[in-house]
N, C-alpha and C positions, 0 to 999 in steps of 0.2 A: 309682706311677710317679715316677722321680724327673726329675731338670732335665734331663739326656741324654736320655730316653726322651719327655721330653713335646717336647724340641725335635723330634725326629726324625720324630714324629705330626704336627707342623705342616710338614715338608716337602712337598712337591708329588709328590705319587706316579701321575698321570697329565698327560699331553703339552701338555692346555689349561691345567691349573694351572698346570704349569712356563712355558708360554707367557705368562701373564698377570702371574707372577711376573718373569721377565725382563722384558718391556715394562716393567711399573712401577719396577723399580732401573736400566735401563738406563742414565739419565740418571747416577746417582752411582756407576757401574764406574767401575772401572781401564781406562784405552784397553786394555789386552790382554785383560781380560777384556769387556769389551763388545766386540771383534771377535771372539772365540769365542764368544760367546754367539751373534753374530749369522749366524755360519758355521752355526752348532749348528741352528739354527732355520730357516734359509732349505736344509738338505741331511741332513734327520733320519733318512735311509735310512744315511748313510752313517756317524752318529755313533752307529746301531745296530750296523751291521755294522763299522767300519772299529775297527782297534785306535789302543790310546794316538797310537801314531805317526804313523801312516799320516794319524791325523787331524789330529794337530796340523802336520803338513809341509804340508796340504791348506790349512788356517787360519792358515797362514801365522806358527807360535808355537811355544812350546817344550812338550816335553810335558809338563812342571810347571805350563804354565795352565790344562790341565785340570782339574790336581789341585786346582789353586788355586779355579776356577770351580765345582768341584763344591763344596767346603768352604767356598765365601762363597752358596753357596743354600742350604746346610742339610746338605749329604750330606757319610756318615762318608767316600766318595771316589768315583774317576771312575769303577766300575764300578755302583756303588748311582745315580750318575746316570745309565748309558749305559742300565740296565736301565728307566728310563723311555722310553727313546726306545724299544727294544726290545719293550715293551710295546703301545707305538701301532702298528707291524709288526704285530701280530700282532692289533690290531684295525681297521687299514684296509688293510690290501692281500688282502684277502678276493677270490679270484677271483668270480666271477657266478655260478657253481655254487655255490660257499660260501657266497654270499650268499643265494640261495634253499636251502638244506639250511637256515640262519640260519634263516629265514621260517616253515619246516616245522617246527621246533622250537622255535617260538615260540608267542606266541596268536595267534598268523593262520592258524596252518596250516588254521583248519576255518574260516577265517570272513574271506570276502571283503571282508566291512564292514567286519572288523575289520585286514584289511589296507591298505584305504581309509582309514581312521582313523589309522593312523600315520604314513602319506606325508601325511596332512593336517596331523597335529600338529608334524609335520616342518618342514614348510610354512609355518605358525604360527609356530611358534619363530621360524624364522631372519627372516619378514618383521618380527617382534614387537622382536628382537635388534638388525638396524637402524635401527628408527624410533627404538629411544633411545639408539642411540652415531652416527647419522652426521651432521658436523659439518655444519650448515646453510650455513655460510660457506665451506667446502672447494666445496658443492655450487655455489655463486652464484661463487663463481672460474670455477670449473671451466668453466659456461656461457657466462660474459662470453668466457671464452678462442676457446669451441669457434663461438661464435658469432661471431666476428669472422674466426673462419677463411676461407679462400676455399675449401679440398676438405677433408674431414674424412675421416680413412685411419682403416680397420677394422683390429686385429690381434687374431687369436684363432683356436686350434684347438683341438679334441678337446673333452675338455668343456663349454670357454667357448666354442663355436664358435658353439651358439644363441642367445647374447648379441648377437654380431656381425652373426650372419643377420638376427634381428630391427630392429636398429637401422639397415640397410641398408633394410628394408621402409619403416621409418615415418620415414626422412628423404626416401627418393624420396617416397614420398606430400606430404610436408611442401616439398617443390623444392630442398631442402639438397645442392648438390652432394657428394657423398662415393663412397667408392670402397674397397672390401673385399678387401682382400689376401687373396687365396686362389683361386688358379688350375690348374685341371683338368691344364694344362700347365706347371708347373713354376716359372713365372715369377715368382712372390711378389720374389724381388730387384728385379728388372725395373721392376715395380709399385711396387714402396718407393720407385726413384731418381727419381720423380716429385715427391715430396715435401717442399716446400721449407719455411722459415722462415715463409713468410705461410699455413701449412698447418698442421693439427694431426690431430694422432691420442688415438683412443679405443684401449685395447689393455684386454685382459681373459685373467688366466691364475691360476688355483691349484695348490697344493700337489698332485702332485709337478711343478708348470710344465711345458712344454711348451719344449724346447730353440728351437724356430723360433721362436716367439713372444718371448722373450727374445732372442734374436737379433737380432731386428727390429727392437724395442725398442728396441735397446743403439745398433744403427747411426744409428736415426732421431734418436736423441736425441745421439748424439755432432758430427751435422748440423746440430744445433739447431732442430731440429724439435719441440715440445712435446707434451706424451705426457698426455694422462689416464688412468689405469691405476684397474681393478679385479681387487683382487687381494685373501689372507687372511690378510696380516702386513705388519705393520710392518718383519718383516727381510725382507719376498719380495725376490728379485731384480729383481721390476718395480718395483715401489716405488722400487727403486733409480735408473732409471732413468725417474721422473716428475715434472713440476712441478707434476701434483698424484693425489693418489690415494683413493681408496677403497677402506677394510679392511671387509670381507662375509664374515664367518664364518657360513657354511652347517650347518644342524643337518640329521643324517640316519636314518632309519630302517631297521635293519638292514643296516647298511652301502654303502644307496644313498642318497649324498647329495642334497640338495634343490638346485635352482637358482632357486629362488622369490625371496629378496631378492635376488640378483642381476638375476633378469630386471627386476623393478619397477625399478631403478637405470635399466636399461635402457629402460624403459620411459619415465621419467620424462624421461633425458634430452634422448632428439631435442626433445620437445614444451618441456622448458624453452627449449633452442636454435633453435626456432622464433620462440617470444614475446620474447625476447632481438632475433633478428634483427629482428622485426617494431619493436620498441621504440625501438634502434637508429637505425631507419631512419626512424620519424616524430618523433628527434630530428634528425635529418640535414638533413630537410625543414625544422622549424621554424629552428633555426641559420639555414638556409639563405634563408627569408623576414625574417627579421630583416639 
């Protein structure tokens, strides 16, 4: 193998490699190439299907930074890179039929357990995957913040929706005033303009994001409304729109992803934002006897 050939072997030939590869150079791009990169990543449907152009008008660049961005990651050019994105297509957008034909043709098909066992390992993984990337101090922000809130706003649909729902559960339990956008009757705006600066929000959305939840996001925070986001990139477009965030990359089993280290997130946070309040407040008192 000579020096062409072995550079090209060290290229990133699936979606997370490349992900993990861009996150670590992002810092020493080129501004034009770290804004396509970061187009590239936060809208991989369309750096599948869209051509040179169409992408590069979209990312706001010329269509020579593509060329550019594929040949400073390793690729002979933007086709050898788009064929990665193109490759994730055609391993996550698996309809649910697909996904079970997946299962049938798998080693599950004759063994319940052994379908059981892969949604567990699934499960594993991704709870295993967070405890050693999430920043303990992002988490202790994040709390002081949400706890000093007066109403804590829910934002989350479709996937992340059971995140939401939960964390509504175990703050009314807990007497944490909060209030979950998402109404039978249409009013999700309505509900947001509620939301003032002495107010915060939890939002939760991933890949492919949920336009209304971004949305929401976008408004509350352009309010100055502060946003805690769970989300699976550093380029998400919620992330974008956070003062602080958590990145949860979900491991999945034949194409049905896990929600397990997101829910523990979930889980964790009402009760940190309980004992926070509670701490708070028998500083408040003490100050206050002194």
């Amino acid at each position: 193998m000579n020096s062409t050939e072995a550079a090209l072997a060290r290229v990133p030939r699936d979606f997370d490699s490349l992900r993990s590869v861009i996150i670590e150079r992002k810092v020493s791009m080129p501004k034009r190439l770290a804004q396509v990169a970061a187009y590239a990543l936060s809208n991989p449907d369309e750096m599948a299907f869209g051509t040179a152009a169409s992408i590069a008008t979209a990312a706001d660049v010329q269509p020579s930074t593509l060329v550019r961005l594929a040949h400073h990651l390793g690729y002979e050019g933007f086709s050898d890179l788009q064929n990665v994105f193109r490759a994730r297509l055609r391993d996550r957008t698996l309809s649910y039929e697909e996904r079970l034909l997946s299962l049938e043709a798998g080693p599950a098909s004759n063994s319940d357990t052994e379908l059981l066992s892969g949604f567990l390992t699934a499960a594993s993984q991704s709870v295993a995957r967070l405890a050693s990337t999430i920043d303990g101090e992002t988490f202790s922000r994040s709390v002081e913040l949400l706890a000093r809130a007066e109403t804590i706003y829910l934002v989350a649909k479709r996937r992340s929706y059971p995140l939401t729902a939960h964390m509504a559960y175990a703050l009314g339990k807990l007497g944490i005033r909060h209030q979950i956008i998402a109404s039978p009757n249409g009013i999700d705006a309505e509900m947001a303009q509620f939301a003032t600066r002495k107010d915060a929000v939890i939002a939760a959305s991933f890949a492919p994001y949920a336009a209304e939840s971004l949305a929401q996001a976008q408004e509350l925070a352009a309010r100055g409304v502060p946003i805690v986001a769970i989300t699976d990139s550093v380029f998400s477009p919620l992330a974008a729109s956070a003062t602080h965030w958590f990145e949860v990359s979900e491991a999945d089993y034949a194409g049905f992803r896990s929600l397990s280290a997101s829910m523990a997130l979930a889980m964790a946070l009402p009760v940190a934002i309980a004992e926070k309040r509670r701490s708070l407040k028998r500083s408040s008192k003490g100050n206050a006897v002194e």
